[in-house]
N, C-alpha and C positions, 0 to 999 in steps of 0.2 A: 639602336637607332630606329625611331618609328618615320613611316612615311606617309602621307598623305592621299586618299585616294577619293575622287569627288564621284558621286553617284548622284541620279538625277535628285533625288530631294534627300540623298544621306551622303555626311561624310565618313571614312569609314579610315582608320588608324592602323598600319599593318606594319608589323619590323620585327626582329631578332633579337635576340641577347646570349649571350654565351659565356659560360661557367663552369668553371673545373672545381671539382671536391678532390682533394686527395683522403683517401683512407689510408691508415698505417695497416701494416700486415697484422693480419687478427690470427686467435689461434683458431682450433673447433671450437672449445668450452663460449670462447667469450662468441661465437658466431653463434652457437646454438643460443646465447642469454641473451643476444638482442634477438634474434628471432623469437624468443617466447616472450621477451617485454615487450617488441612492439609491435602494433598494428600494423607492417611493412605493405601489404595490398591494398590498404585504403591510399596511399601517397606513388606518384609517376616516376621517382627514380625507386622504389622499395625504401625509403627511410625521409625524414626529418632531421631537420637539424639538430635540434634541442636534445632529442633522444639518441643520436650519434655523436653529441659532440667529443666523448672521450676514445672514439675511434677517428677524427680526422685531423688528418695533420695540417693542411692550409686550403685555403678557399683563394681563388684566382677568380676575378671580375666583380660581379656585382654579388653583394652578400643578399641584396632585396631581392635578386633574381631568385636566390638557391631557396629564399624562403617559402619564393609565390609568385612576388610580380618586382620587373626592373622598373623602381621607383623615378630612379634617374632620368628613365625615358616619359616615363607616365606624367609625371607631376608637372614638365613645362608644357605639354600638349592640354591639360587640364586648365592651365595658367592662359594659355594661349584659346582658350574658349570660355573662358569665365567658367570655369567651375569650381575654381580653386583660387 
């Protein structure tokens, strides 16, 4: 949920979103082969989705969140200032 916050000549969009990944239990072998396939230090939780997907078992909330941004929240605030 974004919230609205007025500044003398900006407005400024501030809120939360929250998202659970479950991972299934991995062995070493397959923890060591996503570590060397992926770039896990370039992304904020250590992994991507694309490149995890056959290690997670379900995603709770928003799936736009886990990608990058909760669209859900974004897109009516966008609506709501003509920008979209």
């Amino acid at each position: 949920m974004l919230s609205q916050v007025e500044a003398s000549k900006s407005i400024i969009y501030q809120g939360e979103n929250s998202s659970f990944v479950t991972f299934r239990k991995m062995t070493e072998a397959e923890i060591n082969f996503f570590l060397d396939r992926t770039d896990y230090r370039r992304f904020a939780a250590a992994y991507i989705l694309v490149s995890s997907q056959d290690f997670i078992t379900r995603v709770e909330g928003s799936l736009s969140n886990v990608i990058g941004l909760p669209l859900e929240d974004v897109i009516p605030v966008l609506k709501k200032e003509n920008l979209l």
